[in-house]
Each structure stands twice: as C-alpha cells, then as structure tokens.
C-alpha positions as CSV (number, residue, x, y, z in Angstrom):
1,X,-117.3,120.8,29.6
2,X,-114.5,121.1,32.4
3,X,-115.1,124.3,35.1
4,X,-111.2,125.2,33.1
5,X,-113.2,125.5,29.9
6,X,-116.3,127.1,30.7
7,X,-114.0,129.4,32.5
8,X,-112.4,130.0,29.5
9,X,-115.4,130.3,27.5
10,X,-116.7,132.7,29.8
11,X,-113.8,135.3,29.2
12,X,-114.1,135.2,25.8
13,X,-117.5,136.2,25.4
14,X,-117.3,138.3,28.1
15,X,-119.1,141.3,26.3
16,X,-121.8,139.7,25.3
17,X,-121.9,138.7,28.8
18,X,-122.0,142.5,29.6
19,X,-124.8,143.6,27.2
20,X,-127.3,140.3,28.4
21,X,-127.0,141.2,32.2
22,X,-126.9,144.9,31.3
23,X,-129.8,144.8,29.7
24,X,-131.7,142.2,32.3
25,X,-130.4,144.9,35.0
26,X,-132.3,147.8,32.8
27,X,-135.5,146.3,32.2
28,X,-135.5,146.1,36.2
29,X,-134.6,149.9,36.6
30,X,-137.4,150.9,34.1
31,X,-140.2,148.6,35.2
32,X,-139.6,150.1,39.0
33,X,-139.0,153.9,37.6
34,X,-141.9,153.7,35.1
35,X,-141.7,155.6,32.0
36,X,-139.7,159.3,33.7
37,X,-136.9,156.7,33.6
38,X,-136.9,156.9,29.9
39,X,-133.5,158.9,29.7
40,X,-131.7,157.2,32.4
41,X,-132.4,154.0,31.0
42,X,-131.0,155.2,27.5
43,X,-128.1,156.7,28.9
44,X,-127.0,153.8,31.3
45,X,-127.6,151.7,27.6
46,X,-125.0,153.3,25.6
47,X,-122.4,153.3,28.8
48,X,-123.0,149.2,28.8
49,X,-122.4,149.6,24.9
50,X,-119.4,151.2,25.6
51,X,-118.1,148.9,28.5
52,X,-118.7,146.2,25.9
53,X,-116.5,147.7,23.2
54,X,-113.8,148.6,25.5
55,X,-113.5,145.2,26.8
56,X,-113.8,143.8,23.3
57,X,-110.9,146.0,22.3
58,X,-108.3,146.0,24.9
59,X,-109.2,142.5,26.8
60,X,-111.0,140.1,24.9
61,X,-108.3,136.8,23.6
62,X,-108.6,134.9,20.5
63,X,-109.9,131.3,20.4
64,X,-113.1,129.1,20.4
65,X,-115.6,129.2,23.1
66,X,-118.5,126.9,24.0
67,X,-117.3,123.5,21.8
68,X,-116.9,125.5,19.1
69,X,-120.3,127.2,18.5
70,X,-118.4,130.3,19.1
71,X,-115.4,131.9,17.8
72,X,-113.1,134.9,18.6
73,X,-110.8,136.2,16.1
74,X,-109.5,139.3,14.5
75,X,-112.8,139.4,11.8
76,X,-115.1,138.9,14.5
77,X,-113.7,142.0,16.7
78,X,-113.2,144.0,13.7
79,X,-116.8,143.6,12.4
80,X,-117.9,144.0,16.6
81,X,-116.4,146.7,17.0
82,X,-118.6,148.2,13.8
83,X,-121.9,146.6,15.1
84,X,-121.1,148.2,18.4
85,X,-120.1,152.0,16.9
86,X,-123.8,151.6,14.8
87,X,-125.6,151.0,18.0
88,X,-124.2,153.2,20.0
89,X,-124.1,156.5,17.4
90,X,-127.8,155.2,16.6
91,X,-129.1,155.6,20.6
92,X,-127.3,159.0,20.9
93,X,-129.2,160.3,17.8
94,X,-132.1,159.6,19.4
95,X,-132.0,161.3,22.9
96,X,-133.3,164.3,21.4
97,X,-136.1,162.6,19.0
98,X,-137.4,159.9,21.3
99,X,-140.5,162.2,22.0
100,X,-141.4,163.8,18.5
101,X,-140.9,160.3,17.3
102,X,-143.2,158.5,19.8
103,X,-140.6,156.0,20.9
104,X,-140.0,158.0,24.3
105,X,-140.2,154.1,26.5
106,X,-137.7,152.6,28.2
107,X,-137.9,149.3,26.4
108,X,-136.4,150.7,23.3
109,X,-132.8,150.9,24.5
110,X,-133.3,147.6,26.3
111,X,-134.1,146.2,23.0
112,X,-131.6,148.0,21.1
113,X,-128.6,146.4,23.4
114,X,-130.4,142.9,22.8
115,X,-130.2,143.4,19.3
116,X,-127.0,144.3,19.7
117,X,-126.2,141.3,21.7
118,X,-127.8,139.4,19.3
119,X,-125.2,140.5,16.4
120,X,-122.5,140.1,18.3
121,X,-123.2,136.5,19.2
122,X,-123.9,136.5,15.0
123,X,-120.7,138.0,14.2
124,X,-119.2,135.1,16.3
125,X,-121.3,132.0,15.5
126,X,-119.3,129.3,14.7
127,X,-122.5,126.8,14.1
128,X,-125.3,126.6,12.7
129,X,-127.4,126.9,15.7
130,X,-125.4,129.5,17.5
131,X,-126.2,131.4,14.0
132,X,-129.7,130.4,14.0
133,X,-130.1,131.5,17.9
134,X,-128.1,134.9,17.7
135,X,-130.1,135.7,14.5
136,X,-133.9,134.9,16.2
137,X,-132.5,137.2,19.3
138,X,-131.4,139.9,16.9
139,X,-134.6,140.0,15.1
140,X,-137.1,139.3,17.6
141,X,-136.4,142.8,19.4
142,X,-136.0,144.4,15.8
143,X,-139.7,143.1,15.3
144,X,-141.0,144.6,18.2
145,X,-138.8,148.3,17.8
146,X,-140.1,148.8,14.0
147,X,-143.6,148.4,15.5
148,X,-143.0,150.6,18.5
149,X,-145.0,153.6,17.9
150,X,-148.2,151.6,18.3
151,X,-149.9,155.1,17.9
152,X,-148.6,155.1,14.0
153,X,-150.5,153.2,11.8
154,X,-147.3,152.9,9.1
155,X,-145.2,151.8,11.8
156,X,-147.4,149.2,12.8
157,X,-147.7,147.8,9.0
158,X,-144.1,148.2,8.8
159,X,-143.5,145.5,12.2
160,X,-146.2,143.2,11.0
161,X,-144.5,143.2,7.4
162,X,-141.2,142.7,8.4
163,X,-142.3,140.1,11.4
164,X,-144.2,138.1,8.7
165,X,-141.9,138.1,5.9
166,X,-139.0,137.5,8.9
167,X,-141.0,134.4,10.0
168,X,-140.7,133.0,6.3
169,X,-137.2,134.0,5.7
170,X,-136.1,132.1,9.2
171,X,-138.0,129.3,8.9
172,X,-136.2,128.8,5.1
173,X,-132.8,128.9,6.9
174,X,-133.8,127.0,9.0
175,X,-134.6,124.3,6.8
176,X,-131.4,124.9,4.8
177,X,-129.9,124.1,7.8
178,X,-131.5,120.7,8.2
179,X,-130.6,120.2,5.3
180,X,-127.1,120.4,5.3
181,X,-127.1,118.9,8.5
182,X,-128.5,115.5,7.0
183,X,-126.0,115.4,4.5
184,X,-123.0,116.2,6.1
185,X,-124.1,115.0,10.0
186,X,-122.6,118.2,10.9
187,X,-123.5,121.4,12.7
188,X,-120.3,123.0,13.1
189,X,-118.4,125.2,10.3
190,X,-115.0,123.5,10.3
191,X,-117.0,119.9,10.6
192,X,-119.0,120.8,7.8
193,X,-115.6,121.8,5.3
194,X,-114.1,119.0,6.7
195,X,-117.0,116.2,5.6
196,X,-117.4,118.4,2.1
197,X,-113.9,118.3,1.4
198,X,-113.9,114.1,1.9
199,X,-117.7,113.4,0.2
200,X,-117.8,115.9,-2.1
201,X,-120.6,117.7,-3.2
202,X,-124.6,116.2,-3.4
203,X,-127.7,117.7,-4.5
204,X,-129.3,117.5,-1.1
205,X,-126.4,120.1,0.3
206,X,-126.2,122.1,-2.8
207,X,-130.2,122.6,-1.5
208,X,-129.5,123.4,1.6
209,X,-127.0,126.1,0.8
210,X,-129.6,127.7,-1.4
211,X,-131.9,128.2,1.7
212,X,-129.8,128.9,4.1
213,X,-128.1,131.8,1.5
214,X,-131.9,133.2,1.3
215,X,-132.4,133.5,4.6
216,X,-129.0,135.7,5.2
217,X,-129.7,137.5,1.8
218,X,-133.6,138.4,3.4
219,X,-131.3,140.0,6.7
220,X,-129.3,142.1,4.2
221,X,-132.2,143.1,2.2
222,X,-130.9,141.5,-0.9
223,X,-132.9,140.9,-4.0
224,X,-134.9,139.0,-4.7
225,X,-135.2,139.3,-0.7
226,X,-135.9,142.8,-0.6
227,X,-139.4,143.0,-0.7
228,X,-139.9,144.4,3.2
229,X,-136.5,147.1,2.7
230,X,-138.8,150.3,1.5
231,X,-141.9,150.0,3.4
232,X,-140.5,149.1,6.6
233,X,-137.8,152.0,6.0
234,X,-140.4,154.2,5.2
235,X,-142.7,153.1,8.0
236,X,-140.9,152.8,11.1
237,X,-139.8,155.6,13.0
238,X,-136.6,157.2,11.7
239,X,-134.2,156.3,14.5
240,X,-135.5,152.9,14.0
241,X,-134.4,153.0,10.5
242,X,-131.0,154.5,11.2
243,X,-130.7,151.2,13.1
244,X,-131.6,149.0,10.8
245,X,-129.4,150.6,8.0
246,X,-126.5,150.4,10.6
247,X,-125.7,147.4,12.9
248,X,-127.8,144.4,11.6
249,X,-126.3,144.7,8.0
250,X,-122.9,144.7,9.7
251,X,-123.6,141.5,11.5
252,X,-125.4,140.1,8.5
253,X,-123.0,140.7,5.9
254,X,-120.2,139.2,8.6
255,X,-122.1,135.6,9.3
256,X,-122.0,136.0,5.1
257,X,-118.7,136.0,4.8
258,X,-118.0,133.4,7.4
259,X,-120.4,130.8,6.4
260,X,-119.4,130.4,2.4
261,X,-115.7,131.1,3.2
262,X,-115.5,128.8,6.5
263,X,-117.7,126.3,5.9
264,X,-118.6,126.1,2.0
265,X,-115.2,126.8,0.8
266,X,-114.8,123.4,-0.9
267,X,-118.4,123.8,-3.3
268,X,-117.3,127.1,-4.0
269,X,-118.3,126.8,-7.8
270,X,-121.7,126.6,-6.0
271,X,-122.0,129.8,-4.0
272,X,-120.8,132.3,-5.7
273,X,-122.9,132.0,-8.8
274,X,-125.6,132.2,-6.3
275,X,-123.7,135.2,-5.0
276,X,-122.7,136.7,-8.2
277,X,-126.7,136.6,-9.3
278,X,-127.9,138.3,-5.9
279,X,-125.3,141.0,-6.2
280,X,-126.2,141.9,-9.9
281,X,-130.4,141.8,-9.2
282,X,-129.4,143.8,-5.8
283,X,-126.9,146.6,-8.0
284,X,-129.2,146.8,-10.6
285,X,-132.7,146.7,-8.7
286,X,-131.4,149.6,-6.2
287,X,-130.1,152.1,-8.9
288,X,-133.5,151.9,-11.2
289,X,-136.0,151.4,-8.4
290,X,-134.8,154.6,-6.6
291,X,-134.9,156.7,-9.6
292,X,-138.9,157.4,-9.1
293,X,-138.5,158.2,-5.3
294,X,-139.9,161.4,-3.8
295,X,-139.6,160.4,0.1
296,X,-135.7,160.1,1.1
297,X,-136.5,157.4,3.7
298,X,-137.7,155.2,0.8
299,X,-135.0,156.6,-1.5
300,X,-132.4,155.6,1.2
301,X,-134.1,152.0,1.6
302,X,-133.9,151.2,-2.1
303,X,-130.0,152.6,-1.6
304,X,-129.0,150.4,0.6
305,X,-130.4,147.6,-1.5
306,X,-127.9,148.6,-4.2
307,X,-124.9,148.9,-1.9
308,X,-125.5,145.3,-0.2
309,X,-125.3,144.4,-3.7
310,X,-121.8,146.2,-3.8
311,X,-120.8,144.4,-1.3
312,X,-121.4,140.9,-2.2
313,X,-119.3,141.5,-5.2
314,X,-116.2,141.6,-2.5
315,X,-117.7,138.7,-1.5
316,X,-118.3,137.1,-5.0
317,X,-114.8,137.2,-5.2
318,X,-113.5,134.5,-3.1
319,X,-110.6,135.8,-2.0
320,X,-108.6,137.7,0.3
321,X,-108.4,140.8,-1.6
322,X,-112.3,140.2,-1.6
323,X,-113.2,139.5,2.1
324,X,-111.3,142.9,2.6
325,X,-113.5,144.9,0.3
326,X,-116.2,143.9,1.6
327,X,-114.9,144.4,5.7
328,X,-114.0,148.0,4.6
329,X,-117.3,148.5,2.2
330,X,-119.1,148.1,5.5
331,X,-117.5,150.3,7.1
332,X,-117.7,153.2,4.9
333,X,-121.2,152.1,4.2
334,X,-122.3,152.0,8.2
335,X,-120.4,155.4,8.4
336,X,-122.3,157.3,5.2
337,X,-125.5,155.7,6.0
338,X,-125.8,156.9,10.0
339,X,-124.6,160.6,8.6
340,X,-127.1,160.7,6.3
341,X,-130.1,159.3,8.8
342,X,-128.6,161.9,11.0
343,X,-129.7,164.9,8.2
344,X,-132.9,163.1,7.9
345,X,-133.7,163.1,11.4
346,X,-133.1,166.7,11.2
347,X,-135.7,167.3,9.0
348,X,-138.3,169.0,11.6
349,X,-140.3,172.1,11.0
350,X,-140.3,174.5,13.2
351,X,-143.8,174.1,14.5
352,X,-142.7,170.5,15.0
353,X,-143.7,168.0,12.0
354,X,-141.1,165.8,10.8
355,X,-140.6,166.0,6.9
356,X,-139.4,163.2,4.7
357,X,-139.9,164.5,0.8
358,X,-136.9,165.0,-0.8
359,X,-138.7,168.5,-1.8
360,X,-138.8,169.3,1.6
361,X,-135.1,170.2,1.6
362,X,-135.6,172.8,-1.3
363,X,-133.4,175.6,-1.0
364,X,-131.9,173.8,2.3
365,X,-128.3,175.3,1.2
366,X,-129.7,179.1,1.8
367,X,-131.2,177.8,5.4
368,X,-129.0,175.7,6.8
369,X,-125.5,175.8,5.2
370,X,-123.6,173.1,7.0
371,X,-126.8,170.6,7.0
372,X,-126.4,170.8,3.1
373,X,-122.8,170.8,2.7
374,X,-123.0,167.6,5.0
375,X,-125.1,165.9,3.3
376,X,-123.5,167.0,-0.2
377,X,-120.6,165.5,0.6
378,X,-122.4,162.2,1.6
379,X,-124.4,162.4,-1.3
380,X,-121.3,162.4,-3.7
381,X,-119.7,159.3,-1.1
382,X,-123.2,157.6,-1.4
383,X,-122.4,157.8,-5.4
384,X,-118.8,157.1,-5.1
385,X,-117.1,160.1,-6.3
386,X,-114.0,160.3,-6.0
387,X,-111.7,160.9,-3.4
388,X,-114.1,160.5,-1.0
389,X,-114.9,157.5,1.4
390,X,-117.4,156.0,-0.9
391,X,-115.3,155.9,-4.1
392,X,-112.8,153.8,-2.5
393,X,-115.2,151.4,-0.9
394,X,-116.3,150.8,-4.5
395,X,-112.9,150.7,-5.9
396,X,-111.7,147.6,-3.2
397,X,-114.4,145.2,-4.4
398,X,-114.1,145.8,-8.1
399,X,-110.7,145.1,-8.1
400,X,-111.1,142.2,-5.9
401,X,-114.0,141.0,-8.5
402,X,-111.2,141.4,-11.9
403,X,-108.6,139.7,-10.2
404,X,-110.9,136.7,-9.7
405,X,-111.8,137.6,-13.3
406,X,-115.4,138.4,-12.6
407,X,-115.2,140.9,-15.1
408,X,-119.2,141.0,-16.0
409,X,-119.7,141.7,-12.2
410,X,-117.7,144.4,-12.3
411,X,-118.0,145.9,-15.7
412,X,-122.3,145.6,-14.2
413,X,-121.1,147.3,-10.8
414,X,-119.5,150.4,-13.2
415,X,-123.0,151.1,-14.7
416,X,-124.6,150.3,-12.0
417,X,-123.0,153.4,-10.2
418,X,-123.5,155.4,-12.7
419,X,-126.9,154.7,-12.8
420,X,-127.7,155.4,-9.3
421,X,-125.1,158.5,-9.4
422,X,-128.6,160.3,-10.7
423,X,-130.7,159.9,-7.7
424,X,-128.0,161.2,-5.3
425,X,-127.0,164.0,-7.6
426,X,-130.9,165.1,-7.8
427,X,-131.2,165.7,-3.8
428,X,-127.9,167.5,-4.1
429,X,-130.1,170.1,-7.0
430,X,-132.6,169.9,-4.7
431,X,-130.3,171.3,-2.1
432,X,-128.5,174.1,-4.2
433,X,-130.2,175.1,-6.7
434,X,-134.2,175.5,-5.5
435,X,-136.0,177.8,-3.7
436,X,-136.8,177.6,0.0
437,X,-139.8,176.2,1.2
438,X,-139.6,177.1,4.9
439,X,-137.0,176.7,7.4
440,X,-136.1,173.4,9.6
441,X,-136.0,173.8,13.4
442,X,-132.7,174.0,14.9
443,X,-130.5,171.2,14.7
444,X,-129.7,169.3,18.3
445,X,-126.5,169.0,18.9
446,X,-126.2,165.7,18.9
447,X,-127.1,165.4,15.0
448,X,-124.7,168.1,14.2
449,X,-121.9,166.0,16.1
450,X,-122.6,162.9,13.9
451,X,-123.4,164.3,10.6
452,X,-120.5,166.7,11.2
453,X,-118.0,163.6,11.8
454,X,-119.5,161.3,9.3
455,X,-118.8,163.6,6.4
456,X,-115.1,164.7,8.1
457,X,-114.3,160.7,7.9
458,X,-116.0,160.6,4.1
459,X,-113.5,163.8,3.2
460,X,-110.6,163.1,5.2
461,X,-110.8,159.0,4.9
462,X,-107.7,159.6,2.0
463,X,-105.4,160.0,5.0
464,X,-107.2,157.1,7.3
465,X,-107.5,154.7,5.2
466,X,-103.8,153.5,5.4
467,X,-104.6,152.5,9.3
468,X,-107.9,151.1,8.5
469,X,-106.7,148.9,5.6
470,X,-104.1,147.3,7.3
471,X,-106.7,146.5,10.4
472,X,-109.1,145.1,7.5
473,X,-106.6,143.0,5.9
474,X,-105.4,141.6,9.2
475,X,-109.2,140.4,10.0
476,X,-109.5,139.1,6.7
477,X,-106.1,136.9,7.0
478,X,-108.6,135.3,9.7
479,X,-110.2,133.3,6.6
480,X,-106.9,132.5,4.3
C-alpha cells in the first residue's frame, strides 16, 4: 500500500477515525477525573458522535479503502447516518437515568461510541474479516454494557447470556466463513461473486452460507436465533436496551443486505429460502410469543423479533424495490422503537422505583396525557395502522415480496400483523380505558423531547416520506 493510498484510505474512514481516537482520548479523561467525570465524559461522547456524523455527511467521498476490506457508498452513509442518530438519541436519554439505573460510570459512553465504531466499520465491511472484526468490536463492548450494573443480579444474567450464546453465534460465522473461504480462495465480497459466478455453486459453500447467515440472524435476534432477545431485554438496564433495539440492528440488518446481495448474488436460489424461512419463524414467533406478556420490556423484545422478521421479507425479495423496504423499514423501526424506550424509561414512581408491567401504566391517559397519546400513536405505528410511519414501512416490503411473487411471504406477513395488532392494542386499553394506579414522577425533559419527536415523525412521516424515499432508493441503486 502506497503513502497516496493509505492517504486516501485514511479520508474515507475518517469517522471512524474520529469515534476510535475519541474514545481512546475519553477513557484517559475519565481514568484521571474518576467517576465526578461521569457527565463530562457522556457529553464530550455525543459531541464526537456528532463530529462523526457531520463529517460523514458533508465530507466523507465514495470509493474503496484499505484493498478493499472497506467500502464507502451511498448504502453505507445512509445506513451510518441511522446507526449514528440511534446512538446518539440513546446517550441523551440517558443523562437523566444514568443514576436511578446504576450505570452512572464513565465507561459506558466510552463503550457506547466503540460500539458505535464497531457498526460503522460493519456497515462498511467489504470482507469477510473486516465483518468478522467490526462485529467482535461491536459486541465485545455490548457484552460488557448489558452487564454493567454489577449490583443487578438480572443484569448480570442477562451479560453472561448474551456473552455465551454471542461466543457460539461468532464462532459459527466464523466457521461459515472458512468455509466459504476454502471453496472459493476468497475473502473479499466482489472476489467471492466473481469465483461463484465462474465455478458455480458446491455443497461446501452452500454450508458455509448457512453459518455465516446464523451468525448475522443471532445479531438481529432472528428466530430460530432469538433465544437471548427477551431475557437480555428484560434484564439489562433500560437505556441499555434502547441501545440494543436501536443501532446494532441497523448495522446488522445492513452487513445482511450487503453480504447476500454483493457477494451471494449468483446462488441466490440458495439464500433466500434460507431468508424466506427465518422471516416467516421471526413474523410468526414475535406476534404469538408476545401475546402472554405482562412486562413491556419483554413485550418490546419479542416485538422486535417480529419486525426483524418484517424486514427480511424486503430482503427476501431480491430486488431493488426490496433493499429499499428494508433501508426505510429500519428507519421507521429505529425511530418507533427509541420513542417507545423513551416512554418506558419514563416509567418512574414518584418515590423513585422504575416500573416495567404493562399494568403499571393503568389509567396513564388521566395522569399523564401526552406520555399516553405518545405512545398511542406509536403503539398504532408499532401495529402498522395506517397512515402512520409504521403502516408504510410494512407496506414497502410486501410489495417488494409480490412483485418477486413471494406471495406466501406476504399473504403470512398480513396475518402476521394482524396477529400482533392485539398486543399493541391491549397497552393502548391499558392506557385509556383503566383506572389509575398511582402517578409517574415527572418526565425529564430529555424523554419528552424524543418521545415528542418520535411520534411527530410517525404522524407527520405522510409528508416526509417523499424526501426520505428518494434518499433510500438512491442507497439501494448502490447494489443494482
């Protein structure tokens, strides 16, 4: 590698570049402040977030860095730019709750913009080990922030279950990955399409796919990989949850979509049956599993699991129209899910305790109006009902799925929705139509600014999503 091309590699990953030394230079301010530097730290975190998404936005080129292990183009700073907004929205949620949630240290920013750094790089990985090494950074530091109130008993299961059951998932792809590397002599994406397209297809790859799809599927909480999703939902501390709802899905679903489209387009046959049978076990899993609920954490975990499966019915698809859906179902997803977190987080008695039964917000339309008309509205987007946010996320993969003529995905999808239309629709009784059991605590003003904008975009996203579905369409031209 010439000094012109590392030069050049440099500049392109330049915000990664900002988000490793920032958070090198914060560990140092908060190992020689001690923990009172707690809020500095956190602030001085989302500012490097920022710098990193304004430099991704107005300054950041197009091309391949590195030999090709890493790639800048319109998906990967559309989906970036997404990863980014989840981080940052998730540490402002937290100023406020860092103490009544226990995680009041200065290493959980630090690890939060590692994490981040690790999706970006994931977002970006053109290679199998650039993915495998972006995704042991991301989930290292998630490891150690879902066990971080040591204090907690359910948080520490919920890091040891998720570490264990992390271990197993990586050490699958991993061997996916060696697999597909002995049968094709090829790390890279393009190198990889390019020896499938002149060998053909063998049993050996066809193998190694398999893993390597488990292994992403496990990150998305897909099923059958979705074993860790409630307990480690439930478990953790809620602004660690909000996270892992948020920015790791974004980066997880992207690396998805670039893997089968890049480099398995030519056995697609292959992949998307395995696709099309995660999505319908996901859709079907997370609209009867989260019918029994009574804590919403849980509830939220097992709705996630369903809309992953949404998702991956864009993905099913194959096709533009598909890679779209999907780009724009993450996006409404990221926004809905950090609105509602934001509700749950303001869940707090006024002595104090943090609540998480959905019977807990009995009568919450009596005591706190906008709370419950905010999360209304994101309850009725969660279901997709129409026009909000969440109906047309919905809407863009299904159609995607019947032009590809997957029409048992997306007749399944329909009844899928309608299914887990129940669950939402019984917090929003909850809300309305019970008595009061006691008051929450006043809302920080920080929760009322994101709940408050979450459910504007959800209304108001019939007049956006012109803008939004032309930037989505342009990163998805990336692939086609």
């Amino acid at each position: 590698m010439t000094a012109e091309t590392l030069i050049a590699s440099l500049q392109l990953s330049m915000p990664e570049l900002i988000l490793a030394v920032g958070a090198m230079a914060l560990l140092m301010i908060g190992v020689f402040s001690g923990e009172r530097a707690t809020p500095t730290v956190t602030g001085l975190a989302v500012a490097v977030l920022i710098i990193a998404g304004l430099w991704l936005v107005l300054k950041t080129g197009e091309g391949e860095a590195y030999g090709g292990a890493f790639l800048s183009d319109p998906f990967a700073k559309f989906m970036k730019v997404l990863a980014l907004i989840g981080s940052i929205t998730v540490m402002v949620m937290t100023v406020g709750h860092a103490r009544s949630a226990q995680i009041d240290r200065f290493e959980f920013p630090v690890l939060l913009v590692l994490a981040t750094l690790g999706m970006l790089l994931m977002i970006s990985a053109n290679d199998l080990i650039s993915l495998y090494l972006s995704l042991e950074l991301q989930s290292l530091a998630l490891y150690v922030v879902a066990a971080i109130n040591r204090d907690s008993v359910r948080s520490t299961e919920a890091g040891l279950k998720y570490f264990v059951l992390g271990a197993l998932s990586s050490g699958m792809m991993l061997y996916g990955m060696s697999l597909v590397y002995g049968f094709t002599g090829h790390t890279g994406f393009d190198e990889i399409a390019a020896a499938l397209t002149a060998e053909g297809r063998s049993l050996g790859l066809v193998f190694g796919l398999v893993f390597i799809l488990a292994g992403l599927a496990f990150k998305i909480s897909a099923v059958p990989f979705h074993m860790w999703t409630p307990d480690v939902y439930e478990g953790a501390p809620t602004p660690v949850t909000a996270f892992f709802a948020a920015g790791p899905k974004v980066a997880a679903i992207s690396i998805l979509v670039r893997i089968v489209i890049n480099a398995f387009e030519p056995v697609v046959a292959d992949w998307q049956q395995i696709v099309v049978f995660i999505s319908i076990a996901s859709m079907l899993l997370g609209s009867f599993a989260a019918i029994g609920q009574r804590n919403i954490k849980r509830l939220m975990a097992y709705s996630s699991i369903g809309h992953m499966g949404y998702a991956l019915v864009g993905l099913a698809a194959g096709s533009m129209a598909g890679v779209r859906g999907v780009i724009l179902y993450m996006l409404i997803y990221m926004v809905m899910t950090l609105g509602t977190f934001a509700c749950i987080l303001a869940m707090r008695r006024r002595e104090g305790e943090h609540v998480e039964g959905i019977d807990d917000l009995a009568g919450l339309s009596q005591t706190n109006p906008f709370m419950a008309t905010v999360l209304t509205i994101l309850m009725f987007s969660l279901a997709g009902i129409p026009p909000l946010a969440g109906f047309f996320a919905k809407y863009f993969v299904f159609v995607a799925a019947i032009e590809a003529q997957l029409y048992g995905l997306a007749i399944i999808g329909v009844l899928a929705s309608v299914v887990g239309a129940y669950y939402y629709l019984r917090v929003i009784k909850v809300m309305w139509f019970e008595e009061p059991r006691g008051e929450f605590a006043r809302t920080a003003g920080e929760l009322r600014l994101v709940f408050g904008l979450s459910g504007l975009f959800v209304l108001g996203y019939v007049l956006i999503g012109g803008p939004l579905g032309t930037a989505a369409e342009a990163a998805a031209r990336t692939f086609f």
